[in-house]
N, C-alpha and C positions, 0 to 999 in steps of 0.2 A: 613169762613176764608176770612180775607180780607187782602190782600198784596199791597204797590204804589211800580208803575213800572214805573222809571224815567231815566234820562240819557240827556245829553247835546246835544244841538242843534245838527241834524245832524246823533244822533248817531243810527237813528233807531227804536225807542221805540216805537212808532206808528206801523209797521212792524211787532214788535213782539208782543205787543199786537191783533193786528189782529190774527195773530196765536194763541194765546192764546183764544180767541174769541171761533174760530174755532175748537176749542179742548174742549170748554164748560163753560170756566172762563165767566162771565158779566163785560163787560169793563168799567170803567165810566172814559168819555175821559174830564180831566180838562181844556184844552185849549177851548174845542167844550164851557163846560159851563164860560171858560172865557169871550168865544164872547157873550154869551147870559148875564149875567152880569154886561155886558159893553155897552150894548143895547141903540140905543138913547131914551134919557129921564131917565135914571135908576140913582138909587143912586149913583152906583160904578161911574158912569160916570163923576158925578156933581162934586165927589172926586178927582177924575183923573184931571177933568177942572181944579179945586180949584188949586191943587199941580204940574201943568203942565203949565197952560198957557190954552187959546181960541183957541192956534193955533192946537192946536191937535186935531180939531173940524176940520170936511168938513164943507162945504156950507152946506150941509143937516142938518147939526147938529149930523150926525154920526162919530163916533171917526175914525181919521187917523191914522191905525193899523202901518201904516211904519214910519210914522213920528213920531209917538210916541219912536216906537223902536230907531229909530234914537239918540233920546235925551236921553230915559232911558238908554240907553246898553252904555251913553259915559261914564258917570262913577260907580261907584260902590256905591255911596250915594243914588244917582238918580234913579238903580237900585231897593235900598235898598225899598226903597218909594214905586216904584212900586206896589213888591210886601206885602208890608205891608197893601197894602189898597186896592191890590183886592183879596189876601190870603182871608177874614173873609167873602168876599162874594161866593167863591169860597166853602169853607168848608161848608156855610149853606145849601148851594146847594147839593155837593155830601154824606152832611148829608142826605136831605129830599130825594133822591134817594135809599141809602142804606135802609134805613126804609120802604120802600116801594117795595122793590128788596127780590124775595124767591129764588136768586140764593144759592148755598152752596158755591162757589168761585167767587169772586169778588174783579177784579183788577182797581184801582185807577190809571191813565195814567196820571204822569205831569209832565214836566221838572224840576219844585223844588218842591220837595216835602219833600226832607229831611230837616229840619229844621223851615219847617211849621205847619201851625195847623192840615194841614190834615196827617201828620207824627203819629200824635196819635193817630190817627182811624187804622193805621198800624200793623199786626199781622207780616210782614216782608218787608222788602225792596229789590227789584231786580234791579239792574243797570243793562243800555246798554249802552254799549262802541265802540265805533270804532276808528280809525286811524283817528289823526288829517285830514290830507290829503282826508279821502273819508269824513268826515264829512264837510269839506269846499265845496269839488263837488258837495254834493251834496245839502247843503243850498243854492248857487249858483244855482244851478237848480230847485230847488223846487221854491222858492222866485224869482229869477232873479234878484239876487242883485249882486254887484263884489265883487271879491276876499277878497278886503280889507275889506268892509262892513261882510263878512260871516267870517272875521278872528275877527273881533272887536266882533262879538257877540259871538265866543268861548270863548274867552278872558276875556266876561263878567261875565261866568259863574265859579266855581269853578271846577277845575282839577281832576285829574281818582283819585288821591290818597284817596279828599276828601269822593267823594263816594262809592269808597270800603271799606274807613273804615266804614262808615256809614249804610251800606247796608250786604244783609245774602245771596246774591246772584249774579252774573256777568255773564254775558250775551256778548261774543265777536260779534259785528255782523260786523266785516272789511272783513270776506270771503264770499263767496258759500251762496246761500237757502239752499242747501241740510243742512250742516254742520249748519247753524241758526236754519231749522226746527230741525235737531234733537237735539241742545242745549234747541230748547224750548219745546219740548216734555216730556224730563228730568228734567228739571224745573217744568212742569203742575205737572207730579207726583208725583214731591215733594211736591207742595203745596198741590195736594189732600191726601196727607200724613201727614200733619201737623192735 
């Protein structure tokens, strides 16, 4: 069974995966193998150069993960680009994973996942959502970027309607651990239920 567990900046997915973890699913975290991907010297990178500029290069030659974000998250074309060019390296990756994984449930953790390639490897889609509000707090505090910057990257992403249509399951995570852990315990069993 393999389910992507996805949701907009902020909203927690990370969190509930870990629980999910924790309960027996194998998690395979897309952002972890975005950095590896994106590795200096690597394909994806030279792509990224090509379609960005040199300036999203450090001195080292390693990519400037902020400064990237910076210029991809200003508009929605720039976005677009993104992830069209690091999506194929993304998939090959948590392809050659899956293949090599004798878990029974295995969840796919990315912030877009719906409408990518890894969308088709997908037996189900689970959103995580939160309150505009704790989702701003808390990129703010994870990144230590301001307000404005943590509101432009919501902004960039597509809205709760998109992904509840899109998805077979919702996941509030605005209150409480107790009331998350038991939303996601109810979820695990659904999935080992499918």
């Amino acid at each position: 069974m393999i389910f992507g567990i996805t949701g907009g900046s902020g909203s927690g997915k990370t969190t509930v995966s870990n629980m999910l973890a924790h309960l027996g699913a194998e998690i395979i975290d897309t952002d972890k193998i975005s950095r590896e991907v994106t590795g200096k010297g690597s394909d994806c990178l030279k792509e990224l150069t090509d379609a960005f500029g040199k300036e999203i290069l450090l001195p080292s030659g390693e990519l400037n993960r902020r400064y990237l974000a910076s210029v991809a998250f200003a508009d929605k074309e720039k976005t677009a680009l993104l992830s069209r060019i690091t999506h194929k390296y993304i998939k090959s990756e948590t392809l050659r994973r899956i293949e090599n994984s004798d878990a029974e449930i295995i969840g796919i953790d990315g912030a877009v996942i719906i409408g990518s390639p890894v969308e088709e490897m997908c037996e189900k889609i689970v959103y995580v959502t939160a309150r505009r509000g704790v989702r701003t707090e808390r990129i703010m505090k994870r990144d230590g970027i301001t307000r404005g910057e943590a509101e432009k990257r919501i902004d960039a992403q597509p809205d709760d309607d998109f992904y509840i249509k899109h998805s077979d399951y919702v996941i509030d995570n605005s209150f409480d651990t107790d009331a998350l852990e038991k939303s996601v315990r109810e979820l695990y069993d659904k999935l080992k239920g499918v």
